[in-house]
Backbone as a chain_set.jsonl record, in Angstrom:
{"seq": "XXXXXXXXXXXXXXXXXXXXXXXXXXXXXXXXXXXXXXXXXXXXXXXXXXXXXXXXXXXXXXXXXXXXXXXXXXXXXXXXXXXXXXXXXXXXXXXXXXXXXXXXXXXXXXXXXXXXXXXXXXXXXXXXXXXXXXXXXXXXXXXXXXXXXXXXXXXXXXXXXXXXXX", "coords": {"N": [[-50.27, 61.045, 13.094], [-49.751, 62.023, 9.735], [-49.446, 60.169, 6.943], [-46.939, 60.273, 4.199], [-45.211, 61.688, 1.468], [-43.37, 63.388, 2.9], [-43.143, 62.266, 5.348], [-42.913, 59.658, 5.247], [-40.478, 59.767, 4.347], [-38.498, 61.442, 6.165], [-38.911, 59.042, 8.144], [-37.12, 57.532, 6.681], [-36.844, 56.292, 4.295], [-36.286, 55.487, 1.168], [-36.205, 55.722, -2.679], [-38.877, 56.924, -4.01], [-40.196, 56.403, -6.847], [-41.749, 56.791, -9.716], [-43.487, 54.107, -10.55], [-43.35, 53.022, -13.309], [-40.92, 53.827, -13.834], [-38.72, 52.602, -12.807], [-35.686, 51.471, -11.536], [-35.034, 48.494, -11.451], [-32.829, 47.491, -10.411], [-31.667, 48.612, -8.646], [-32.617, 48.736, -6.527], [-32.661, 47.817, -2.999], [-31.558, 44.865, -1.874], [-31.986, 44.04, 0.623], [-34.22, 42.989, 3.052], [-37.169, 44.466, 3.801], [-39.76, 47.009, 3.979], [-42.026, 48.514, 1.812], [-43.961, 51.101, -0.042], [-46.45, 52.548, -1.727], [-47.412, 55.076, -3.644], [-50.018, 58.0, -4.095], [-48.483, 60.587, -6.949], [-48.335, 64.321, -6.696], [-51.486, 65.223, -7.743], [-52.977, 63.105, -8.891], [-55.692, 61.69, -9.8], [-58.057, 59.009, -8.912], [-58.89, 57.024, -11.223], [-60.93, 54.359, -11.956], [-60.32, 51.635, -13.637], [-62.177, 48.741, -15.943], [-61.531, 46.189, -15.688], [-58.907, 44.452, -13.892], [-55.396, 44.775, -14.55], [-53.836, 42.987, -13.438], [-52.148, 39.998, -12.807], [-53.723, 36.415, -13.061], [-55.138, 34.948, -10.062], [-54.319, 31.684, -8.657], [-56.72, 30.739, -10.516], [-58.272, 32.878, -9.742], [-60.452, 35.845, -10.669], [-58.377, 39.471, -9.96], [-59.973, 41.34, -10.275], [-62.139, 43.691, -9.194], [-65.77, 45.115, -8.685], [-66.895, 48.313, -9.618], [-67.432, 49.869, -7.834], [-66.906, 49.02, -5.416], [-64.279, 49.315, -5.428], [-64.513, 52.25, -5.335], [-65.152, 52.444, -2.961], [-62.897, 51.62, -1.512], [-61.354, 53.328, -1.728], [-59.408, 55.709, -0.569], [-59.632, 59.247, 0.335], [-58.803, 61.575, 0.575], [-55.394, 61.08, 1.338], [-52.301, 60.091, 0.746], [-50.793, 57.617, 0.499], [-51.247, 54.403, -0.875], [-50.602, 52.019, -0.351], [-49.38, 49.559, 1.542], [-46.495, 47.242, 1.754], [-44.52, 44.364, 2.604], [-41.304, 43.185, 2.681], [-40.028, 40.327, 2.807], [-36.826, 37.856, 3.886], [-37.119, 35.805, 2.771], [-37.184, 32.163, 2.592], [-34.464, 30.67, 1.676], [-33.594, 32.872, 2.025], [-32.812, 34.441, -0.206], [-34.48, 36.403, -1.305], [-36.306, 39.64, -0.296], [-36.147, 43.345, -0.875], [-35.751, 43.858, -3.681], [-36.406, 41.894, -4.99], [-39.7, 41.369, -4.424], [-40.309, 43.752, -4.876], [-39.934, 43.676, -7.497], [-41.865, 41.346, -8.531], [-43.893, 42.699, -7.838], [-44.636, 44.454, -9.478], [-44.265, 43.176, -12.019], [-47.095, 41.102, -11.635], [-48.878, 43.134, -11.963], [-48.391, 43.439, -14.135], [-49.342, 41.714, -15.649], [-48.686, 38.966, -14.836], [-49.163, 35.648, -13.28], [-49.305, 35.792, -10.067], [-47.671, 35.448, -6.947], [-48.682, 35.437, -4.688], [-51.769, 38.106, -4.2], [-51.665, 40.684, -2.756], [-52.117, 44.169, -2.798], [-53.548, 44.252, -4.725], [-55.531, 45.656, -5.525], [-53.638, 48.222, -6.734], [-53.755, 47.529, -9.643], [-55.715, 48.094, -11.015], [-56.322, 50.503, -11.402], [-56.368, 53.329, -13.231], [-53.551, 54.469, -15.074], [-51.235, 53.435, -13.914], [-48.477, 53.371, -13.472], [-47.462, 55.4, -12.83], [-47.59, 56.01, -10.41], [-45.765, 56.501, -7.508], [-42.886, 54.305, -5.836], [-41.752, 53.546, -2.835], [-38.849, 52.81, -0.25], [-37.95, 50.834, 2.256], [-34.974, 49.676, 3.997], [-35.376, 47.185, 6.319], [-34.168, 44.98, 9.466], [-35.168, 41.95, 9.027], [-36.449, 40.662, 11.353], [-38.191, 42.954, 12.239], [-40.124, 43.593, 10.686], [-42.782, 43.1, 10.494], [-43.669, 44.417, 12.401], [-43.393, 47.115, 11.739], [-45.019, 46.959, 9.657], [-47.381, 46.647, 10.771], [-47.292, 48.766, 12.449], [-47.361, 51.136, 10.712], [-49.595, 50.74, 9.342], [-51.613, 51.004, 11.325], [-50.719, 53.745, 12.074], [-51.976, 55.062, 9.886], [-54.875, 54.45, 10.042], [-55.378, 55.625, 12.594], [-55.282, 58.37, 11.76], [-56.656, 58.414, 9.111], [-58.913, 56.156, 9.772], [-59.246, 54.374, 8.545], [-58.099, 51.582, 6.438], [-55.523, 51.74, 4.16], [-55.664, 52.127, 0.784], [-55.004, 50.246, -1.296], [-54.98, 47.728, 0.631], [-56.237, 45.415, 2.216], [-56.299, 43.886, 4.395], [-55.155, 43.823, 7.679], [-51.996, 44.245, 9.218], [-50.597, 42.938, 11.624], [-48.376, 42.231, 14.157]], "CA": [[-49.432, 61.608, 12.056], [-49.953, 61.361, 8.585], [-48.172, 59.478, 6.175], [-46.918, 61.068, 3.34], [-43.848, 61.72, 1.218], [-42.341, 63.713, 3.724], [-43.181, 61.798, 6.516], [-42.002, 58.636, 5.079], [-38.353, 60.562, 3.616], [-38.13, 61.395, 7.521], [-38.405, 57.981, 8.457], [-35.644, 56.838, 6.149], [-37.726, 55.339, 2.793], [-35.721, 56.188, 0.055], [-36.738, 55.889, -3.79], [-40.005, 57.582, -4.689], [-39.683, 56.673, -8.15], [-42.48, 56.394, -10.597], [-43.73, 52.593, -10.965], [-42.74, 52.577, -15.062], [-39.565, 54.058, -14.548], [-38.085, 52.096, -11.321], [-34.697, 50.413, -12.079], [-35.074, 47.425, -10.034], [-31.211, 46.682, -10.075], [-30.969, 49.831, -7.815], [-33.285, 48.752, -5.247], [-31.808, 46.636, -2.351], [-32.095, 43.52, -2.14], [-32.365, 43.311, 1.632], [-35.934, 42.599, 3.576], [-37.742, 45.972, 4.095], [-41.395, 47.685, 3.438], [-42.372, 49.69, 1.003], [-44.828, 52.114, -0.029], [-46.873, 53.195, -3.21], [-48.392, 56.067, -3.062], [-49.871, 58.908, -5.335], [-47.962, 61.759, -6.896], [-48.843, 65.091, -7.087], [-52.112, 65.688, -8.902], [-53.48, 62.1, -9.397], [-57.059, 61.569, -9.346], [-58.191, 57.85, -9.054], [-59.841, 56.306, -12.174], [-60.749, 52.905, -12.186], [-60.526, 50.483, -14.589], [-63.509, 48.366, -15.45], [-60.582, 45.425, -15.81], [-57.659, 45.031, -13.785], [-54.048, 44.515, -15.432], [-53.703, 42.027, -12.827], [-52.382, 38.405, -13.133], [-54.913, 35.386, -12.331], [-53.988, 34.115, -8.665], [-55.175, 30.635, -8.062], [-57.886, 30.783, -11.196], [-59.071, 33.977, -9.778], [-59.404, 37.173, -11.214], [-58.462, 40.467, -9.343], [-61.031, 42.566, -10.903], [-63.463, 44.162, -8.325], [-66.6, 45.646, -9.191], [-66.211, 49.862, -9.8], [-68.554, 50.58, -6.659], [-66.396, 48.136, -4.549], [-62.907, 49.931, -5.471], [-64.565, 53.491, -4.934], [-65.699, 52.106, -1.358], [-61.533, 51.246, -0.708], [-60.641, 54.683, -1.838], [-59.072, 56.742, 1.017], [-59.923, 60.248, -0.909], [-57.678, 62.922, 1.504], [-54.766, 59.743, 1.811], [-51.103, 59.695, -0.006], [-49.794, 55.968, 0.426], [-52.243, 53.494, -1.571], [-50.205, 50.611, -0.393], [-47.948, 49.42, 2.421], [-46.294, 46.291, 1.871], [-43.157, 44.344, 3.253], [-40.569, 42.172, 1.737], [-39.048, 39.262, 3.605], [-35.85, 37.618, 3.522], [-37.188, 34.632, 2.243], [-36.78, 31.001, 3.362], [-33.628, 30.882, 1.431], [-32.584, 34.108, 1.952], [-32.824, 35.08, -1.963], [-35.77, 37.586, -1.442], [-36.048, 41.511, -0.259], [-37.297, 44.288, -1.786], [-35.725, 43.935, -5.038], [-37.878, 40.816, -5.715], [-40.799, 41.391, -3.927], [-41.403, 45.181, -5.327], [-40.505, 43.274, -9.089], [-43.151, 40.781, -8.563], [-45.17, 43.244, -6.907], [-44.873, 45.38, -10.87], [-44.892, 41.697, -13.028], [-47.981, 40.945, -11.347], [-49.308, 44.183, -12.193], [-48.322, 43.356, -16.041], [-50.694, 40.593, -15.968], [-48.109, 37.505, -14.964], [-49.513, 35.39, -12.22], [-48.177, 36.403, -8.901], [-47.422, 34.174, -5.62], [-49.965, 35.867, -4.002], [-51.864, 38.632, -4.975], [-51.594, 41.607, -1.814], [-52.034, 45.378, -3.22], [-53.916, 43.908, -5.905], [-56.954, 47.074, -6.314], [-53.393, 49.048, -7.203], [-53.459, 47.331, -10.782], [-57.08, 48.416, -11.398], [-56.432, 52.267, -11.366], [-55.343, 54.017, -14.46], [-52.275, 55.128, -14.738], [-50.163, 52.705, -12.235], [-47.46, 53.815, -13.553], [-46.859, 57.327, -12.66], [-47.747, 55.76, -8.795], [-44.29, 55.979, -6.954], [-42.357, 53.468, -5.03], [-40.569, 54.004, -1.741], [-38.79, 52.162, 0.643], [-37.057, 51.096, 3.841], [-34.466, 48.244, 4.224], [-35.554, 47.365, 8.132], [-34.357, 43.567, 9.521], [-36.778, 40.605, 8.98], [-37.327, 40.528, 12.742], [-38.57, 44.052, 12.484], [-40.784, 44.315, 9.267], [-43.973, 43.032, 10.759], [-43.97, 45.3, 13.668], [-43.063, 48.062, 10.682], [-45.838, 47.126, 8.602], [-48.658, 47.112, 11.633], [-47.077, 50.616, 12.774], [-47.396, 52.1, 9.453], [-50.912, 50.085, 8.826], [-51.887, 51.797, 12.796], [-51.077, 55.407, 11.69], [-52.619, 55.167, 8.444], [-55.896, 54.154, 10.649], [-55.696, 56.667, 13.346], [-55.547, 59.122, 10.657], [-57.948, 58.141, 7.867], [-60.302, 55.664, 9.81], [-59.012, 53.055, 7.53], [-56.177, 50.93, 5.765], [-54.694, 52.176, 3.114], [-56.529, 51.797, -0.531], [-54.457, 48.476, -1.686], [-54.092, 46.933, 1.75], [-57.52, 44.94, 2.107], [-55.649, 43.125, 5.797], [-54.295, 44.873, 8.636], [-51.147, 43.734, 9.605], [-50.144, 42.726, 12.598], [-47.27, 42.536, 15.104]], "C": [[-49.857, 61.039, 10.703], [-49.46, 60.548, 8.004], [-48.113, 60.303, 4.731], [-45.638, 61.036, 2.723], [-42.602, 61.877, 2.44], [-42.051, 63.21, 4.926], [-42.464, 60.141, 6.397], [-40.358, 58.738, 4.831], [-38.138, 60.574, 5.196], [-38.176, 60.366, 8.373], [-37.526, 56.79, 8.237], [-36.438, 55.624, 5.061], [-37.215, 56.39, 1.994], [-36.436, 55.432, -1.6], [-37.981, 56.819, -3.901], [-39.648, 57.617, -6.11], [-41.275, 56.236, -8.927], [-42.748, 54.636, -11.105], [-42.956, 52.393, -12.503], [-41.191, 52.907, -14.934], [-38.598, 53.561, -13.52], [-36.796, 51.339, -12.31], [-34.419, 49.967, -10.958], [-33.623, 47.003, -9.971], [-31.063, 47.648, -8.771], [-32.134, 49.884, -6.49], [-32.668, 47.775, -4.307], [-32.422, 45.475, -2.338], [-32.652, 42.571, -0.48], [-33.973, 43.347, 1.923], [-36.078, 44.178, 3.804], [-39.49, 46.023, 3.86], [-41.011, 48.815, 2.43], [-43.762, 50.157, 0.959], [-45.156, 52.199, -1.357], [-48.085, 53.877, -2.633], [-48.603, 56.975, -4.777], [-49.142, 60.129, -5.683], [-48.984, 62.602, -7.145], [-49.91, 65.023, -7.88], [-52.897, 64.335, -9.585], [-54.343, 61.747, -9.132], [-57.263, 59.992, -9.576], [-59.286, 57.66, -10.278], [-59.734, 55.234, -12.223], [-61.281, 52.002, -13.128], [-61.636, 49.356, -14.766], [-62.733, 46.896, -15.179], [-59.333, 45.498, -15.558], [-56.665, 44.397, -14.605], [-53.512, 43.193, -14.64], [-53.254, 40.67, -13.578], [-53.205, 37.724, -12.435], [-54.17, 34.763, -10.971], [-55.247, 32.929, -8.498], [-56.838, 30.504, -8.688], [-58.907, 32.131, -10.515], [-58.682, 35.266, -10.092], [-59.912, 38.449, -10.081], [-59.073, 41.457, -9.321], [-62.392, 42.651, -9.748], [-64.383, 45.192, -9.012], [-66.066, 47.262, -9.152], [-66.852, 50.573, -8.183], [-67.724, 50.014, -5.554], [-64.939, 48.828, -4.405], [-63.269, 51.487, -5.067], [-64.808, 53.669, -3.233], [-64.368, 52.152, -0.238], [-61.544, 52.883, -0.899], [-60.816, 55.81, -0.739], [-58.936, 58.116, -0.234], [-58.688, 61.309, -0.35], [-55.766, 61.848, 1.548], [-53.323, 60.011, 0.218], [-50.772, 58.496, -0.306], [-51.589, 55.703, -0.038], [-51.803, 52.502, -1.121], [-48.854, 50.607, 0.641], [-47.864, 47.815, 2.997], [-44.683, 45.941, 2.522], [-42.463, 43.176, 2.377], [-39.596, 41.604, 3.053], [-37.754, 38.943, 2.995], [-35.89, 36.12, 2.438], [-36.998, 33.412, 3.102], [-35.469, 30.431, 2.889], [-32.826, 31.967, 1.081], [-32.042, 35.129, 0.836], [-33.935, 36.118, -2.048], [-35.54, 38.563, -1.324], [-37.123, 42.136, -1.062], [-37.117, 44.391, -3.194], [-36.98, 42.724, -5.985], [-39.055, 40.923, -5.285], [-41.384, 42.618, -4.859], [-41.514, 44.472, -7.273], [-41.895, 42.617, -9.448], [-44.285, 41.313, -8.11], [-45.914, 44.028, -8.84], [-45.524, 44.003, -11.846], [-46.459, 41.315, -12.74], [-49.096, 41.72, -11.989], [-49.442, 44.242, -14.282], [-48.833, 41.937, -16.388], [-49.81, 38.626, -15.966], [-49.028, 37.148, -13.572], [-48.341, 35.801, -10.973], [-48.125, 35.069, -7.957], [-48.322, 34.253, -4.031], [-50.594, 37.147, -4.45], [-52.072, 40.53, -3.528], [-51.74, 42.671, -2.261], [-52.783, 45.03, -4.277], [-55.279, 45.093, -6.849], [-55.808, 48.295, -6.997], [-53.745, 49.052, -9.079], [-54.975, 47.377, -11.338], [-57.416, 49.557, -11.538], [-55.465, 52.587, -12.807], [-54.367, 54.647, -14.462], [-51.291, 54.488, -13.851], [-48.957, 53.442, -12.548], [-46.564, 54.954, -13.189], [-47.092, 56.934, -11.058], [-46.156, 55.796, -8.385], [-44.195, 54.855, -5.636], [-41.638, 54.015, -4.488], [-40.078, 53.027, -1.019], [-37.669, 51.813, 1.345], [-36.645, 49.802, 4.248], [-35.13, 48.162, 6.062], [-34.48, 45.472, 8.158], [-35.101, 42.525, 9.325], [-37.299, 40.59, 10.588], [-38.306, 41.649, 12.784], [-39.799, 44.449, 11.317], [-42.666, 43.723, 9.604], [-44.401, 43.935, 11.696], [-44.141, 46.765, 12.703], [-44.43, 48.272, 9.944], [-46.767, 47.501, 9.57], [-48.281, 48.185, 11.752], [-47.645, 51.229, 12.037], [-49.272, 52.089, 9.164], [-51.98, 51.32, 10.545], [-51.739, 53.327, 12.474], [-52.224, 55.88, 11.006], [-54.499, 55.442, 9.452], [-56.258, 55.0, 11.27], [-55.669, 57.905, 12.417], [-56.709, 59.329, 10.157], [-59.034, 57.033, 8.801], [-60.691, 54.678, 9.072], [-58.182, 52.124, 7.045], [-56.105, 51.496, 4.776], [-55.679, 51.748, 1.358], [-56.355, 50.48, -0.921], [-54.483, 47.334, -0.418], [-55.675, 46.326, 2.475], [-57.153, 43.722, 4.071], [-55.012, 43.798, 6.456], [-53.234, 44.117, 8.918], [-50.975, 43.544, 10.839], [-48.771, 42.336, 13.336], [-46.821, 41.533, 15.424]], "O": [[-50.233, 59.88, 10.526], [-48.734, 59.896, 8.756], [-49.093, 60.87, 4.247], [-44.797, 60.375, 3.331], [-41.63, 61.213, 2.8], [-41.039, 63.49, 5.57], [-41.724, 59.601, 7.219], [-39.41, 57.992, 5.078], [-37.518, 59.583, 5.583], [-37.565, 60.522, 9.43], [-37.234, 55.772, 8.864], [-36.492, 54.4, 5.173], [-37.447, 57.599, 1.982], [-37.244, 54.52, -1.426], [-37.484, 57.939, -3.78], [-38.989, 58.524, -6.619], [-41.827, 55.223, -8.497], [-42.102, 54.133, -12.025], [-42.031, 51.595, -12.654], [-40.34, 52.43, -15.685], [-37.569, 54.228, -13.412], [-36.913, 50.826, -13.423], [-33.909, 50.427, -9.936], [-33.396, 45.977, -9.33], [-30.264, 47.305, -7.9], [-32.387, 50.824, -5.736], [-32.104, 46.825, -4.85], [-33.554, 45.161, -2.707], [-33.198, 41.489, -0.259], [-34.805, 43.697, 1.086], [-35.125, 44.943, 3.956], [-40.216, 45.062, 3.607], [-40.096, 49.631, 2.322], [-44.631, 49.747, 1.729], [-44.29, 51.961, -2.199], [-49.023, 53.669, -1.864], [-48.027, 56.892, -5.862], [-49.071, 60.913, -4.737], [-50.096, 62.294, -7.573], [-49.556, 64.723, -9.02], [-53.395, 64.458, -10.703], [-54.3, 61.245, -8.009], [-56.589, 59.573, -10.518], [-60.417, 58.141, -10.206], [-58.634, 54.755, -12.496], [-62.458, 51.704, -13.332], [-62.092, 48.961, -13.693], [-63.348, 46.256, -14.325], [-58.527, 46.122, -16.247], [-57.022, 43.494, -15.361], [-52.786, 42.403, -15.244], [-53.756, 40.264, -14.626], [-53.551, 38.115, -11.32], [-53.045, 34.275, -10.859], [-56.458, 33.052, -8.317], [-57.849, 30.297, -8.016], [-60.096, 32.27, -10.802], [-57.591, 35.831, -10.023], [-61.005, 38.593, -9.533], [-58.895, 42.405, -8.555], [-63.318, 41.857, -9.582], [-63.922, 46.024, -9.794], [-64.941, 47.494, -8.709], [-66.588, 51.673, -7.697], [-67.872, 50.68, -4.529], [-64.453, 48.888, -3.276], [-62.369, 52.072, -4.463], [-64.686, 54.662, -2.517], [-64.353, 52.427, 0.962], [-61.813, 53.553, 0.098], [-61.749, 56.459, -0.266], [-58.363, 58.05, -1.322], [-57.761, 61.679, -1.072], [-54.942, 62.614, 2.047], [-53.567, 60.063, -0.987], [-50.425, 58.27, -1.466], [-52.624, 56.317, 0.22], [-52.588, 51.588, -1.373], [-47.811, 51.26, 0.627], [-48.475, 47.24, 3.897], [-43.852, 46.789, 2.847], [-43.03, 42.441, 1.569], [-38.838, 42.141, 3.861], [-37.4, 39.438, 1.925], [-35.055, 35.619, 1.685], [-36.669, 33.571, 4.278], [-35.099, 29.549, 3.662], [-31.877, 32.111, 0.31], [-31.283, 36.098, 0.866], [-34.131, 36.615, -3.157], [-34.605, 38.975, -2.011], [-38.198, 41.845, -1.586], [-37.982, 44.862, -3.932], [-37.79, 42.717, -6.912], [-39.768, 40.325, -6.091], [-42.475, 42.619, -5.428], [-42.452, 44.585, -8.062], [-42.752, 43.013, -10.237], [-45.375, 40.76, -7.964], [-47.072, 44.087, -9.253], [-46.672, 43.811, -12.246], [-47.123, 41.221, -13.772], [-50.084, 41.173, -12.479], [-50.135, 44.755, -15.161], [-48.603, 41.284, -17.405], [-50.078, 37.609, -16.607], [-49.528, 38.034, -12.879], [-47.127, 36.008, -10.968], [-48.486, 33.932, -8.261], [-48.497, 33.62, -2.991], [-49.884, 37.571, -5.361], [-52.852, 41.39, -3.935], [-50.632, 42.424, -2.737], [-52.558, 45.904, -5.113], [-55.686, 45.247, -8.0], [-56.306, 49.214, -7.648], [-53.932, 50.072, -9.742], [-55.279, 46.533, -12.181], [-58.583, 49.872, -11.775], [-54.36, 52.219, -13.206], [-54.326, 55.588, -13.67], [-50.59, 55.159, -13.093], [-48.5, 54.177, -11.672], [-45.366, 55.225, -13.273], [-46.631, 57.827, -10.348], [-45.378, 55.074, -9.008], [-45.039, 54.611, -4.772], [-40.864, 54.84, -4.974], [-40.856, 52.073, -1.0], [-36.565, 52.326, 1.163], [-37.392, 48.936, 4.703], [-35.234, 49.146, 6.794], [-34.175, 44.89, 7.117], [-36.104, 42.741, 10.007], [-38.491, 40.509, 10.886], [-39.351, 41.381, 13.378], [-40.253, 45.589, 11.217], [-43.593, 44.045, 8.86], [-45.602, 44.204, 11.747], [-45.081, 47.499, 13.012], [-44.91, 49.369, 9.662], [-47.155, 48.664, 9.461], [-48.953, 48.964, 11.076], [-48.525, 51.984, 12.45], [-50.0, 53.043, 8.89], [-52.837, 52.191, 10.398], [-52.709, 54.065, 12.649], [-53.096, 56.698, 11.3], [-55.113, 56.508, 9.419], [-57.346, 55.493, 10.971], [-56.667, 58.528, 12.779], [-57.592, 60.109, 10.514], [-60.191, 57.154, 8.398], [-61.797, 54.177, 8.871], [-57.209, 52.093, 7.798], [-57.239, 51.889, 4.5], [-56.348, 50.715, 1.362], [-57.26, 49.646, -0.932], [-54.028, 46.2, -0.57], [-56.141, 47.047, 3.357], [-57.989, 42.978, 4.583], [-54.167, 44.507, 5.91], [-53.579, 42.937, 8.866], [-51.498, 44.538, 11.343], [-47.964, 42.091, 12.439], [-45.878, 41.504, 16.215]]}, "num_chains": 1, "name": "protein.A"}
């Protein structure tokens, strides 16, 4: 099966909102996955410099031949990440997808996961989706999703440079 808007809406991932125009108060705050994918009509251009923050004195900027190599060309989702509960229980998707954007606006991050999204022009118009699950359940969630994507396309996902596992 593919993955896709509609295929994610039918598995219960709500937002699809445009990266610039997300109002992170209105995302939950429990553990879940999400999704960034392209809308309608968005051709990949890549940046010769990503927007990225530095992780650990390094920078996220991959060569242009190296990012056209990730690019799933037929492929909706660019990115399928998950948000924990944390080790004090203060995490989710509200902080994870913020720091997933801050990152993206050139602060350092806490790791740097999806990091070829902030190297494509236009991030902004990319939408966000996503799906409170339990913390027991969000690794099994992410390999699933990471396992379609594969039997599909023959690959991971554009941003998602690690397969997940179970």
């Amino acid at each position: 099966m593919q993955l896709n808007k509609q295929t994610l809406k039918a598995e219960g991932f709500t937002g699809f909102r445009p990266i610039a125009a997300v109002e992170i108060n209105r995302i939950p705050q429990r553990p879940g996955i999400f999704a960034i994918l392209r809308p309608a009509g968005f051709e990949a251009r890549f940046l010769a410099k990503s927007t990225a923050g530095v992780f650990k004195k390094k920078d996220p900027t991959l060569p242009q031949d190296a990012l056209a190599a990730e690019w799933v060309a037929d492929a909706d989702v660019l990115f399928i990440g998950k948000a924990g509960p944390g080790s004090k229980g203060n995490r989710g998707l509200r902080r994870q997808i913020q720091e997933f954007v801050d990152f993206g606006n050139g602060k350092p991050p806490g790791h740097w996961d999806g990091r070829l999204i902030w190297q494509l022009a236009d991030p902004g118009t990319l939408l966000v989706a996503w799906q409170e699950l339990p913390a027991e359940a969000l690794n099994a969630a992410q390999a699933n999703h990471h396992a379609q994507f594969i039997q599909h396309h023959g690959r991971l996902p554009f941003a998602n440079l690690i397969q997940a596992r179970a």
